[in-house]
C-alpha positions in Angstrom: 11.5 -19.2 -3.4 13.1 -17.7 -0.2 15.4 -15.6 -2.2 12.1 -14.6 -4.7 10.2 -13.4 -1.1 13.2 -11.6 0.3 13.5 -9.5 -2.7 10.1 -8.8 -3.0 9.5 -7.8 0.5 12.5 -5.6 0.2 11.4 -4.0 -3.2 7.9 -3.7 -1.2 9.1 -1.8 1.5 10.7 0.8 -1.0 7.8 1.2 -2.6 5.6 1.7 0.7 8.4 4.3 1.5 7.5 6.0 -2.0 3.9 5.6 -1.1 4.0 7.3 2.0 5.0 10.2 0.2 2.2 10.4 -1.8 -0.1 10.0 1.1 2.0 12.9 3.3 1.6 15.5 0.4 -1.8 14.9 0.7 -1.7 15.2 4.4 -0.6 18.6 3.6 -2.7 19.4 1.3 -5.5 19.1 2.9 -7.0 16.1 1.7 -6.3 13.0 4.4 -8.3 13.6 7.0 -7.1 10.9 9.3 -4.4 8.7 7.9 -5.5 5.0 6.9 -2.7 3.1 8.6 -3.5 4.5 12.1 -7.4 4.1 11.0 -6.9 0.5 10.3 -4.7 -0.3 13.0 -7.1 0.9 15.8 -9.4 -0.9 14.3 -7.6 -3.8 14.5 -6.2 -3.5 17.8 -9.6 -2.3 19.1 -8.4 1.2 20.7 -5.6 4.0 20.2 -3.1 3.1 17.5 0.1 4.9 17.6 2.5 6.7 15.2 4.6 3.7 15.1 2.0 0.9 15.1 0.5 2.5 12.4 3.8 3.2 10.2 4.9 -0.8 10.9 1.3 -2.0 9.9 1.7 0.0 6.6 5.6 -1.1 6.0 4.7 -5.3 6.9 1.4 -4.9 4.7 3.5 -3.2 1.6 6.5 -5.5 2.3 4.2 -9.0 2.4 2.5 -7.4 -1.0 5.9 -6.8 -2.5 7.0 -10.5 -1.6 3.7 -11.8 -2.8 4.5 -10.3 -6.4 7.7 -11.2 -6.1 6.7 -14.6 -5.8 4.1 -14.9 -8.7 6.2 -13.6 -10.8 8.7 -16.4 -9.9 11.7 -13.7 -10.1 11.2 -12.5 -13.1 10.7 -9.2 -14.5 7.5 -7.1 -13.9 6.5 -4.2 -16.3 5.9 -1.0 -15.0 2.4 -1.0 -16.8 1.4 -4.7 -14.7 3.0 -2.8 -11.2 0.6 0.1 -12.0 -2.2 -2.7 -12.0 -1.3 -4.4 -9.2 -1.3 -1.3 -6.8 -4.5 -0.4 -8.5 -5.7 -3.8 -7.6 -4.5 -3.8 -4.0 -6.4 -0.4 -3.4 -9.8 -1.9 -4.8 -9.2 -4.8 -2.9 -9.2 -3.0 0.3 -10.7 0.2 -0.4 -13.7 -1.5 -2.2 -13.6 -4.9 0.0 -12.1 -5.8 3.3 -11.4 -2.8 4.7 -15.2 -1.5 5.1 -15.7 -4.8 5.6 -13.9 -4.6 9.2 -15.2 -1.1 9.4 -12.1 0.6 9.4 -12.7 3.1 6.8 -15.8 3.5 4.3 -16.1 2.3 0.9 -14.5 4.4 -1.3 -17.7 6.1 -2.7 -18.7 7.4 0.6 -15.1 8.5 1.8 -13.6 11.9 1.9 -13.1 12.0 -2.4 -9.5 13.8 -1.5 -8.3 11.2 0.8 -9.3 8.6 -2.3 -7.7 10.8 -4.9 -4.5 10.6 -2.6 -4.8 6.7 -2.1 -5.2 5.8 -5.6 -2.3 8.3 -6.4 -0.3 6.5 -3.8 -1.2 2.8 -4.8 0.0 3.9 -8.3 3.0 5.1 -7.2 3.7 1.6 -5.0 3.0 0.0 -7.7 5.1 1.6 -10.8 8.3 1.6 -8.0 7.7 -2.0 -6.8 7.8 -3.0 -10.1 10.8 -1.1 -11.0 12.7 -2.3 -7.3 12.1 -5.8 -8.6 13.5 -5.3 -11.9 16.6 -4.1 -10.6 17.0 -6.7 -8.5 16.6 -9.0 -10.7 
């Protein structure tokens, strides 16, 4: 099981690293606004977030996702097609659930539609390269 969550949070912290990508060309583009992770952590920590609070709040939150499919899936390997769901997944979760919940960003309907465009390009992309991290570590 400790070996199963190791991996995963590894394989999750790749994919967060692909995600930000995603979520930086769209910074560039245009289309962000401000970014979620800083967003949420202010939110969280009830005043200024920084650069780095922000960036270790998105890498612990994509690791513990990465471990967490890691573990139900009990080390074996995940399809790109069920990756591609769970990052969906994790982006209606939070874009459509807790985080306007908390008030840290709007549901997804009232948001800036480019910064939405950009997140559920990016949860895509976490979830297609988590899945593929996990099967080559498996």
């Amino acid at each position: 099981m400790m070996r199963n969550l190791l991996r995963g949070a590894a394989a999750g912290s790749m994919a967060t690293t692909a995600m930000s990508t995603v979520m930086l060309a769209g910074d560039r583009l245009g289309l962000m606004g401000e970014q979620p992770p800083k967003r949420i952590v202010r939110r969280v920590r009830g005043g200024k977030a920084s650069d780095a609070a922000a960036i270790a709040g998105h890498f612990g939150f994509g690791a513990g996702a990465g471990a967490l499919l890691s573990l139900l899936s009990r080390g074996r390997s995940v399809p790109g097609w069920l990756g591609a769901a769970y990052g969906l997944g994790i982006w209606a979760a939070s874009y459509q659930g807790w985080l306007p919940a908390i008030g840290a960003m709007p549901p997804a309907h009232r948001d800036r539609p480019g910064r939405q465009a950009v997140m559920i390009a990016g949860h895509l992309v976490y979830g297609v390269t988590l899945a593929r991290s996990l099967r080559k570590a498996t």
